[in-house]
C-alpha positions as CSV (number, residue, x, y, z in Angstrom):
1,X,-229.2,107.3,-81.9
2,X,-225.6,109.0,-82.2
3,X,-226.3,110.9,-84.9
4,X,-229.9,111.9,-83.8
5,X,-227.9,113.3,-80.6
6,X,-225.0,114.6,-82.1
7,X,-227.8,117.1,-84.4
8,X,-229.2,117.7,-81.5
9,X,-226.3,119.3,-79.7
10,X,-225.8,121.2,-83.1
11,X,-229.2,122.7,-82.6
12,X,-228.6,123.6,-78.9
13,X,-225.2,125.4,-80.4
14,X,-226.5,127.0,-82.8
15,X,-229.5,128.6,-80.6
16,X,-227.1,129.5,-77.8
17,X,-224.7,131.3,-80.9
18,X,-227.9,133.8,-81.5
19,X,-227.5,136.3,-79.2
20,X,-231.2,138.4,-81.0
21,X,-231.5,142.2,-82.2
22,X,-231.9,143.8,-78.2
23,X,-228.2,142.3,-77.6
24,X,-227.1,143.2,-80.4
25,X,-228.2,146.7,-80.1
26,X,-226.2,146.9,-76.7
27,X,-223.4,145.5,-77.9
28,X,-223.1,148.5,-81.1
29,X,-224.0,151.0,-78.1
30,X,-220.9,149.6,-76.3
31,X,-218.8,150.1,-79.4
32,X,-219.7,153.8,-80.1
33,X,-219.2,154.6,-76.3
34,X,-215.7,153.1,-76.8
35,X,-214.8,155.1,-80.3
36,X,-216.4,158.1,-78.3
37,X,-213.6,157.8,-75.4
38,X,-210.5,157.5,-77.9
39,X,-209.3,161.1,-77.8
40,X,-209.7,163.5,-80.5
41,X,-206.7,163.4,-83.0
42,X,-205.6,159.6,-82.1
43,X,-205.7,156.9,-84.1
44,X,-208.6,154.7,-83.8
45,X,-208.3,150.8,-83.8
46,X,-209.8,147.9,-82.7
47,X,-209.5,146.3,-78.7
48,X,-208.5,142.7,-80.2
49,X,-205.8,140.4,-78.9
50,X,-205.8,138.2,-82.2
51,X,-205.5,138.7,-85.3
52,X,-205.3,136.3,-88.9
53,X,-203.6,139.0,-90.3
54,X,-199.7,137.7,-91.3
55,X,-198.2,141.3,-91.0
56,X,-196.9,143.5,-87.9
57,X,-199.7,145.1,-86.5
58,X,-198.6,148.7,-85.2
59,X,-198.7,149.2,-81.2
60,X,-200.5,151.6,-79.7
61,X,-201.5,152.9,-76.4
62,X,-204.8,154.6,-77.0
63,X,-207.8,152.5,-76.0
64,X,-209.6,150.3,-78.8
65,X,-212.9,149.9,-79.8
66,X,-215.1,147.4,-77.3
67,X,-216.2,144.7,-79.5
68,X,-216.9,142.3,-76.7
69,X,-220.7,142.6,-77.8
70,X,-220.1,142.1,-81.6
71,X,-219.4,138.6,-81.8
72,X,-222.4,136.4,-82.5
73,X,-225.2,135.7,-85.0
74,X,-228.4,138.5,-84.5
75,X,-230.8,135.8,-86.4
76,X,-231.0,133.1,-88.8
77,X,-233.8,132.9,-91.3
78,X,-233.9,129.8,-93.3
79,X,-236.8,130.6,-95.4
80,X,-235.5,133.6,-96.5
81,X,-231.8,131.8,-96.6
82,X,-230.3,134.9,-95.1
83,X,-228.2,135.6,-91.7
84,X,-227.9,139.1,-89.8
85,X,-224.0,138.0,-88.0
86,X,-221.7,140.4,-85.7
87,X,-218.8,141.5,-87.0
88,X,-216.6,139.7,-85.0
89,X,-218.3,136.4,-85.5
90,X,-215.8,134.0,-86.3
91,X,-216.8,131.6,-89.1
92,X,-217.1,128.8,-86.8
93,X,-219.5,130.1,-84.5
94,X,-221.5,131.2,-88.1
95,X,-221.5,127.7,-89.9
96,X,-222.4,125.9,-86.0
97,X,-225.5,128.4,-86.5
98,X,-226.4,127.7,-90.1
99,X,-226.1,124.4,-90.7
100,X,-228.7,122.8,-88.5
101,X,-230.8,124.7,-90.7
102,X,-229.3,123.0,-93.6
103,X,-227.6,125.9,-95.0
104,X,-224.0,127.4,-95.0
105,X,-222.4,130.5,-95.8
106,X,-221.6,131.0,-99.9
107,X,-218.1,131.1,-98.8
108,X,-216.2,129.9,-95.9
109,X,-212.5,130.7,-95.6
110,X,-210.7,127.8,-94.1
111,X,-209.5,129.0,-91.1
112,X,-212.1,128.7,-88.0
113,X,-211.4,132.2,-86.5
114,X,-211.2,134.1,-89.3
115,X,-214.3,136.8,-88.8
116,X,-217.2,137.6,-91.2
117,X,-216.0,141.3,-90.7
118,X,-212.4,140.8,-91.7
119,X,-213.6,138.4,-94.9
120,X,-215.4,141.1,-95.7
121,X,-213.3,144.2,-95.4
122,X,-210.5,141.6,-96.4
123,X,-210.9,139.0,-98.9
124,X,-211.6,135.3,-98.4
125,X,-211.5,132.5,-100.8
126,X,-212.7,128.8,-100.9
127,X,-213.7,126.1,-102.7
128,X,-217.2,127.1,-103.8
129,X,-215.6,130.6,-104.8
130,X,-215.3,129.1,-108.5
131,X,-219.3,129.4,-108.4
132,X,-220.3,131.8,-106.0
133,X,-217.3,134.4,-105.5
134,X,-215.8,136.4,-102.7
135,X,-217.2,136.6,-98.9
136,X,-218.6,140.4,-99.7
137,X,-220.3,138.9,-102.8
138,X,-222.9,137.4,-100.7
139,X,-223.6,140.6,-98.7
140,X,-226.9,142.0,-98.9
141,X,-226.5,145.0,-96.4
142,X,-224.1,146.0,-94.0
143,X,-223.8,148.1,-90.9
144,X,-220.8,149.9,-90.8
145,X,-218.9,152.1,-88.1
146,X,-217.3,154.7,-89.8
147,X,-214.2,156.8,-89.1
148,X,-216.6,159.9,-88.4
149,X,-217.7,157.3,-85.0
150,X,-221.4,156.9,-87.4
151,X,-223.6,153.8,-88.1
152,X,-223.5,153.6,-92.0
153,X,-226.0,150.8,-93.5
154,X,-224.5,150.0,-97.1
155,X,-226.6,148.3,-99.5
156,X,-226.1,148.0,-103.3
157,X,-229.9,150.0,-103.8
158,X,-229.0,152.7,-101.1
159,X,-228.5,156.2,-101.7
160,X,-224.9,157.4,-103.9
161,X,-222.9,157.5,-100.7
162,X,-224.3,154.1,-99.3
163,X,-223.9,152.6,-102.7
164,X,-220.1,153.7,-102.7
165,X,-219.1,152.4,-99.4
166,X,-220.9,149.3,-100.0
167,X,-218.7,149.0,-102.9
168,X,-215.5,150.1,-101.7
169,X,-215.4,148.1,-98.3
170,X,-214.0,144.9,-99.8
171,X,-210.6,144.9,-99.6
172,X,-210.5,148.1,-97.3
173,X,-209.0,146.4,-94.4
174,X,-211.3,148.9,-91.9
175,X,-209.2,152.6,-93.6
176,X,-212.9,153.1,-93.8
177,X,-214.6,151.5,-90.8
178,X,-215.4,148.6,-89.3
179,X,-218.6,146.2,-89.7
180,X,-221.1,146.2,-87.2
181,X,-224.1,143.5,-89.0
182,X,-223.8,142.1,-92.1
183,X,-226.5,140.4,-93.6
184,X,-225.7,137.5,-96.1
185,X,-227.2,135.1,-98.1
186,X,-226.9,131.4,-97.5
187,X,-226.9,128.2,-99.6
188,X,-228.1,124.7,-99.0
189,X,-226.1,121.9,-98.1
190,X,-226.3,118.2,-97.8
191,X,-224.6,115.7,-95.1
192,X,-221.7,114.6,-97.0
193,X,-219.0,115.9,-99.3
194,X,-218.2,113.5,-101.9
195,X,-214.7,114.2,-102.6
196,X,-212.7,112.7,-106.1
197,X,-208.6,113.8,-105.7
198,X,-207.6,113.7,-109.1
199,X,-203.8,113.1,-110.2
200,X,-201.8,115.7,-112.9
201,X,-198.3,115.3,-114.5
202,X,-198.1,118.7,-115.7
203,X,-199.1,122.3,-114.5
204,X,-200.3,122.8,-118.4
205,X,-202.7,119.7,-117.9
206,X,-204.0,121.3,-114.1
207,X,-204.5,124.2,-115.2
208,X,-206.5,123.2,-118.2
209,X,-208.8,121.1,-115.8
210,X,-209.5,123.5,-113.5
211,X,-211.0,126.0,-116.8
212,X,-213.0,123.2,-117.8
213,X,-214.5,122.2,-114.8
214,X,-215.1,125.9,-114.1
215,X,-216.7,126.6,-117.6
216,X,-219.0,123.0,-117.7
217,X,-219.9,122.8,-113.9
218,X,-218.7,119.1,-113.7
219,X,-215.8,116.5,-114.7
220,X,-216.1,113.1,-116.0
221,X,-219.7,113.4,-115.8
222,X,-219.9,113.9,-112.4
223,X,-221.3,117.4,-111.1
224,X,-218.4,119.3,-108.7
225,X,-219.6,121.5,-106.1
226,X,-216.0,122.6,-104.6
227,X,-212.7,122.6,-106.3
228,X,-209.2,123.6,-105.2
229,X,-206.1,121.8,-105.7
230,X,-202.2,121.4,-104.4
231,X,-199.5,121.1,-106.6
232,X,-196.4,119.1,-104.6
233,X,-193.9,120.1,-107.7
234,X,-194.2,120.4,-111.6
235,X,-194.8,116.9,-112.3
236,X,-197.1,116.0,-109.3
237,X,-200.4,118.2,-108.6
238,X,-204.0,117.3,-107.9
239,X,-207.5,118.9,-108.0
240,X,-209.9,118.5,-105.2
241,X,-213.1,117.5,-106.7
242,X,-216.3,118.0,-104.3
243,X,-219.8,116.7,-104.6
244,X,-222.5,117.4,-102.3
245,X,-224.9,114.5,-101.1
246,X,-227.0,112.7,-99.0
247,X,-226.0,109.2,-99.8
248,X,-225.1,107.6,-96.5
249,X,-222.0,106.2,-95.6
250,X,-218.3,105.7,-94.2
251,X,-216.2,108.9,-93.7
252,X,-213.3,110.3,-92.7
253,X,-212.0,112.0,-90.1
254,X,-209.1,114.7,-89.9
255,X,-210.1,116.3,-87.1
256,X,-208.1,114.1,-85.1
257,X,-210.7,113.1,-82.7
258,X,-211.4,109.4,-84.7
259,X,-208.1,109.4,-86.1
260,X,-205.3,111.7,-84.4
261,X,-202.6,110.8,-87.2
262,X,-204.5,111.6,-90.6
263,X,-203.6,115.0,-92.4
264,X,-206.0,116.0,-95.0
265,X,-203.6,117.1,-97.5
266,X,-201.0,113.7,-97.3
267,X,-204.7,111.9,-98.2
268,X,-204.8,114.0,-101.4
269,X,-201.4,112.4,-103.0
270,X,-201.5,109.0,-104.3
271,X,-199.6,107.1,-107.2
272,X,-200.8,106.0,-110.2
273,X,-200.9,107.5,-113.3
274,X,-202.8,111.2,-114.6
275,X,-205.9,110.9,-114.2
276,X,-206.4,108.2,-111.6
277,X,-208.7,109.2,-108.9
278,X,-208.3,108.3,-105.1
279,X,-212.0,109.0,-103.9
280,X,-212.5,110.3,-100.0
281,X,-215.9,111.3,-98.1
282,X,-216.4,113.9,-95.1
283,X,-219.2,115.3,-93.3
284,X,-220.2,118.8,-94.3
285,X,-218.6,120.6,-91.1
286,X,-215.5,118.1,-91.6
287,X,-215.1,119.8,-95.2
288,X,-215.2,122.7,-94.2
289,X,-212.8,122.8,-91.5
290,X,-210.2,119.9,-93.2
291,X,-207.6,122.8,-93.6
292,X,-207.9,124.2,-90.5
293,X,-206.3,120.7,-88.2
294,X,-202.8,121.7,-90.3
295,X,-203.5,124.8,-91.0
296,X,-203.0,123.2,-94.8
297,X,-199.5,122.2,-94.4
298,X,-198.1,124.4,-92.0
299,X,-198.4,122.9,-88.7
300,X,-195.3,120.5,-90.4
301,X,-193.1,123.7,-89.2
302,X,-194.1,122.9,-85.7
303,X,-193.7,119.4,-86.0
304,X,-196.7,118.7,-85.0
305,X,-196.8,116.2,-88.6
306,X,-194.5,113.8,-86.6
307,X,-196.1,111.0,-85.6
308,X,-194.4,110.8,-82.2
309,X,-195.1,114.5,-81.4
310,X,-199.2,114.3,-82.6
311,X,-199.8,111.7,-80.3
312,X,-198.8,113.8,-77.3
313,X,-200.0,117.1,-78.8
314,X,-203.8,117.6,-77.3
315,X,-206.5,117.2,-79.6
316,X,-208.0,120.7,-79.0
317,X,-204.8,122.6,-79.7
318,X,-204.9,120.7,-83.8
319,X,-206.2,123.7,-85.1
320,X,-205.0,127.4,-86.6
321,X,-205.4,129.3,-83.5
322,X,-203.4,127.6,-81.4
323,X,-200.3,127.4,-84.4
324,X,-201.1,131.4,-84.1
325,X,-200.0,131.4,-80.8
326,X,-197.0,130.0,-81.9
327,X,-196.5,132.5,-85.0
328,X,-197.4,135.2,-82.7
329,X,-194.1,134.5,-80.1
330,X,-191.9,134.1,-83.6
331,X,-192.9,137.5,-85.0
332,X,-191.9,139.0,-81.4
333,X,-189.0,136.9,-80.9
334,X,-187.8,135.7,-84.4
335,X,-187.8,132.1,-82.8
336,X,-187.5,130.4,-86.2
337,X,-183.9,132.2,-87.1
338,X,-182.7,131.4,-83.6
339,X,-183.6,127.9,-83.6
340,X,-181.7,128.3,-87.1
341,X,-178.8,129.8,-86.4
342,X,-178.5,126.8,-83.1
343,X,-178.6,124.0,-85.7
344,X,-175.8,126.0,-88.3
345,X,-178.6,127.4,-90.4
346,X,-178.3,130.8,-91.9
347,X,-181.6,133.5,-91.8
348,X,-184.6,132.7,-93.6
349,X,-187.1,135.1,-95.2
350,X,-190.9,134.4,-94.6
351,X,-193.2,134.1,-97.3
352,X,-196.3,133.6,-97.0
353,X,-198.6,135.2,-99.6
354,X,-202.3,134.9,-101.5
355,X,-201.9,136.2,-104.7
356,X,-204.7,135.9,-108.0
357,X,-203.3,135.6,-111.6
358,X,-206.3,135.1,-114.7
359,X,-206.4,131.2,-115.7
360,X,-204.5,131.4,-118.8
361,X,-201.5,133.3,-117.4
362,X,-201.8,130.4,-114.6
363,X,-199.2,127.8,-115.8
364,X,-196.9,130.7,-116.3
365,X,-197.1,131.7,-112.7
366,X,-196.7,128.1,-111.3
367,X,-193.7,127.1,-113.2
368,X,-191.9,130.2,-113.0
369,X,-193.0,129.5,-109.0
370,X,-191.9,126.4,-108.9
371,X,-188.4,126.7,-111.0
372,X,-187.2,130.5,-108.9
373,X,-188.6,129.6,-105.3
374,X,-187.6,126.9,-103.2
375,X,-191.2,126.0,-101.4
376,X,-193.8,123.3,-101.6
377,X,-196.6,122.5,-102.2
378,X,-198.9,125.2,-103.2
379,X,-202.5,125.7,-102.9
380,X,-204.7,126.1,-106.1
381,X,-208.2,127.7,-105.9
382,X,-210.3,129.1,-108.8
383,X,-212.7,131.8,-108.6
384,X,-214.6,134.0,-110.7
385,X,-217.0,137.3,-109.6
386,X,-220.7,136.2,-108.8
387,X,-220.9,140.0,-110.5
388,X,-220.5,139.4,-114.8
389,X,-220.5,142.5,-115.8
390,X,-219.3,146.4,-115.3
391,X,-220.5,148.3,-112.8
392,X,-221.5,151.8,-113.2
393,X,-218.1,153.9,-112.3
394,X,-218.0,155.4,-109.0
395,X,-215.3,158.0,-110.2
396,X,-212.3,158.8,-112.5
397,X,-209.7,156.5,-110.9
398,X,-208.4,153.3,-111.5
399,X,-210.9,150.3,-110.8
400,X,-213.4,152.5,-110.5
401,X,-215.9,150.8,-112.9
402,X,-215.2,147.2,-111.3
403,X,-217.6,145.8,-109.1
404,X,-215.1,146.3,-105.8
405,X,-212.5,148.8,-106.7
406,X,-210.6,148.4,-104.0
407,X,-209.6,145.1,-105.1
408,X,-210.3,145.3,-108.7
409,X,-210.6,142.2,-110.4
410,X,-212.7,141.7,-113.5
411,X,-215.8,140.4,-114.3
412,X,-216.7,137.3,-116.5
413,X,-212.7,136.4,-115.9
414,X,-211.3,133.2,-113.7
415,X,-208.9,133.9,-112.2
416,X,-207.0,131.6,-109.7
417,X,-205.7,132.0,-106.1
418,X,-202.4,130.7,-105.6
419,X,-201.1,130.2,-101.7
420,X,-197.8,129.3,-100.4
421,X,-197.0,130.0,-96.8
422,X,-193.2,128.9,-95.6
423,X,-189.6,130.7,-95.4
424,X,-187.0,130.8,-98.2
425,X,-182.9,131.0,-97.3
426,X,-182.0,134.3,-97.9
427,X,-178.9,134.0,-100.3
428,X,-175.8,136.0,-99.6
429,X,-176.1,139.8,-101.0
430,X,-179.9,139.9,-100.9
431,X,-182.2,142.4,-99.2
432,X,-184.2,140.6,-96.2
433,X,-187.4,140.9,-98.5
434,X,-185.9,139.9,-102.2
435,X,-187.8,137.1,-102.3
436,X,-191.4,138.6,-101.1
437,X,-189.9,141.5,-103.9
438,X,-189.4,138.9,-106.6
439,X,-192.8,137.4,-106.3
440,X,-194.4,140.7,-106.8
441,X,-193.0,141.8,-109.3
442,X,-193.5,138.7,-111.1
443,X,-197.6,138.6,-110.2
444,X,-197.3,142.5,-111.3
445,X,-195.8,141.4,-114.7
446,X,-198.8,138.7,-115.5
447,X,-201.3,141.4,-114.4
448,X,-202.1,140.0,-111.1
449,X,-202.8,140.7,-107.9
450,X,-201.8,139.7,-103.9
451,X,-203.7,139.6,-100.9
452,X,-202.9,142.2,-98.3
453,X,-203.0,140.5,-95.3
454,X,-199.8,139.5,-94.9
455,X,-196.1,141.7,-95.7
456,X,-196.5,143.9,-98.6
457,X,-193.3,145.7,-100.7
458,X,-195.1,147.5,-103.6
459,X,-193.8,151.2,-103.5
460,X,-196.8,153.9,-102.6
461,X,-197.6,154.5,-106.8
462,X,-197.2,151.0,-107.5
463,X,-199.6,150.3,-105.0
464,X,-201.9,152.9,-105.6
465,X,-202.5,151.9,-109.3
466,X,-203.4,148.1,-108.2
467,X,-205.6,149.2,-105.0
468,X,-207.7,151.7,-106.1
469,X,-206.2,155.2,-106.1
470,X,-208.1,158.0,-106.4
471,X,-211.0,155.7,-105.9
472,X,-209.5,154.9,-102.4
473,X,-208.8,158.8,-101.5
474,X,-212.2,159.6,-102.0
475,X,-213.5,157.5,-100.3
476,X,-211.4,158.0,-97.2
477,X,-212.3,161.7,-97.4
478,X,-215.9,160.5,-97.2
479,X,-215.8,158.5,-94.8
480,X,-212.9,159.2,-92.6
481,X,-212.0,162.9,-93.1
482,X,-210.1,163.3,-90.2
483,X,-207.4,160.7,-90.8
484,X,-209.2,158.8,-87.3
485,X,-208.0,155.3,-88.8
486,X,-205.0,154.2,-90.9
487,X,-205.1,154.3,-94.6
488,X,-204.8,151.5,-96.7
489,X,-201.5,151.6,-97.6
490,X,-200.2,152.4,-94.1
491,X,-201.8,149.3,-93.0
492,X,-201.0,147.0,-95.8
493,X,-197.4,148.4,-96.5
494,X,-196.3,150.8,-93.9
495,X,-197.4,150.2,-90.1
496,X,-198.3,153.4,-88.9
């Protein structure tokens, strides 16, 4: 009876979440109406309070763009296995919609308010993205506003100019435009989430797992459906093994509505010795959503991992937004040095980066990481294009003939994602940013790249050669000729 009603309340969510095509048209009319009114020669940026961007964002006091109206599903079809979403639809509100229908997003980033929109013109990364990808891989069509104030609808079999912006919104953090609709393709899912946590006494031996499970689909002759990983320090790490199912029975809960004290990624570590295997089981919305409670590890910072202080701390305020709240008075008040500087501490530098190395300059990476920089643990997650092979070039620039040139990683190559998100002392003689510096120049070295949504250093050609270049230009003269919204680099580097 409890779970009959509990699917039943998921159903009622998920229709109220659909908000159908003559909504959505009003809400698109709302946001033209609102680029319209932003004076000629201002810059144009969205009205949002929130952001899961970990860099300044530049103030301004011209109006933004009204995306009250953007911010639900426009349909669900689960024969087709597609979903027309807002923009603004946070992934939350997009998996409550999709998985009474027994399906789910390819990829879901962990965070709960994190927007299709922004995975798309940013970059997301999950578990499943060792099988299926990127967010903007599993885009079929999207509308897009542009920085002219049009509705461009990008798909990969449209005209040149379609085709190219299609191509060159990933990873354009909206320097071209902003999504209106995006149409994606969705998988099925089962119930449950079999998970298998398996122990590692060496980066080398990690790192070696995760190609093999990415190259045979399965370990110890079970089939794995999700993989990431953390890695505590060189001689400690584990891999996340998921397998979808049906099979009833007990699971576990770090939501902290069952169980207010469990913290997913304390539940990965056990003893024993490589190899062993602590086995765990969740719901499918419960694996989805098991970063978000902490935030991974990060809620720690707010002491919110003491057991004293999560009992008192409300149960709605474990997740990422509300520790965004949080963030959001440090960055204006530099809290954190304060608090410091009360206790005899000296300033700390924040890093917190995303960045992608290929799988065999991996171990390189993470023991160089974990012998230079004092922060643990560090979050592993493989990935590899759903696109194999080269894509006709869009130009003569850099990139140009990968599938997203923006962000141009190659095809038919794993690479992995690497995340760490904490503060490092800054040592006596330094530059405020020398560790943030020595971390990419190090990812530079191995033929990497970082995520931009958080502080970037790399000097305007450095940057230029890893984030499309001329490809880039072109595209802005296309589709924003008048300079209406930021370019890349002012958004990623310097705050305009």
């Amino acid at each position: 009876m409890g779970q009959a009603a509990s699917r039943s309340q998921a159903a009622h969510r998920s229709t109220a979440l659909v908000v159908g095509p003559v909504q959505h048209a009003e809400g698109v009319r709302q946001l033209v109406e609102s680029f319209r009114r932003v004076p000629a020669g201002e810059p144009v940026r969205l009205a949002k309070k929130t952001s899961n961007l970990f860099r300044p964002r530049a103030s301004s006091s011209s109006p933004g763009l009204d995306t009250t109206g953007l911010t639900r599903v426009v349909s669900v079809d689960p024969d087709a296995r597609t979903a027309d979403v807002q923009g603004m639809c946070t992934y939350e509100d997009l998996v409550d919609a999709t998985l009474p229908y027994g399906l789910m997003p390819y990829v879901v980033p962990q965070l709960k308010t994190i927007t299709l929109g922004g995975a798309v013109t940013g970059l997301g990364i999950e578990s499943s993205s060792f099988r299926l990808g990127l967010p903007h891989e599993s885009v079929l069509e999207m509308d897009v506003l542009t920085g002219t104030g049009e509705i461009v609808t990008a798909r990969p079999d449209g005209t040149a100019r379609e085709l190219a912006l299609f191509r060159g919104f990933p990873n354009s953090y909206g320097s071209l435009g902003y999504a209106v609709r995006v149409r994606i393709a969705l998988e099925p899912v089962k119930r449950y989430v079999e998970l298998r946590h398996v122990r590692f006494d060496s980066i080398a031996a990690l790192t070696a797992a995760l190609e093999r499970i990415g190259a045979e689909g399965g370990y110890d002759d079970e089939e794995v459906d999700f993989l990431d990983g953390v890695v505590f320090s060189a001689g400690e790490s584990y891999l996340c093994l998921g397998r979808r199912t049906d099979e009833p029975g007990p699971v576990s809960d770090y939501t902290g509505v069952r169980d207010k004290q469990a913290v997913f990624y304390r539940s990965i570590q056990h003893g024993g010795p490589a190899g062993s295997v602590r086995r765990d089981r969740l719901t499918i919305r419960d694996y989805l959503w098991r970063w978000d409670t902490d935030w991974f590890w990060c809620s720690r910072a707010f002491g919110v991992q003491n057991p004293g202080i999560r009992k008192l701390w409300p149960q709605h305020l474990l997740r990422s937004s509300a520790y965004w709240k949080i963030i959001a008075l440090d960055h204006r008040y530099d809290l954190g040095n304060k608090i410091g500087a009360l206790k005899g501490e000296g300033p700390r530098e924040r890093v917190v980066q995303d960045v992608e190395v290929t799988i065999d300059h991996t171990a390189e990476f993470l023991e160089w990481f974990l012998r230079e920089v004092p922060i643990e643990p560090l979050w592993v997650c493989p990935l590899r294009l759903r696109e194999r092979t080269p894509a006709p070039p869009l130009g003569d620039g850099p990139g140009s003939d990968r599938p997203w040139p923006l962000y141009p990683l190659a095809p038919d190559t794993t690479y992995v994602n690497i995340g760490f998100w904490s503060s490092a002392p800054i040592e006596p003689g330094t530059s405020e940013c020398e560790w943030n510096r020595r971390i990419e120049e190090e990812v530079s070295r191995l033929g990497g790249h970082k995520s931009l949504y958080s502080e970037v250093f790399y000097s305007r050609e450095e940057f230029s050669q890893l984030y499309g270049g001329v490809h880039a230009a072109l595209l802005k003269s296309e589709f924003d000729p008048d300079g209406r919204l930021a370019t890349l680099y002012d958004k990623a580097v310097g705050a305009r």
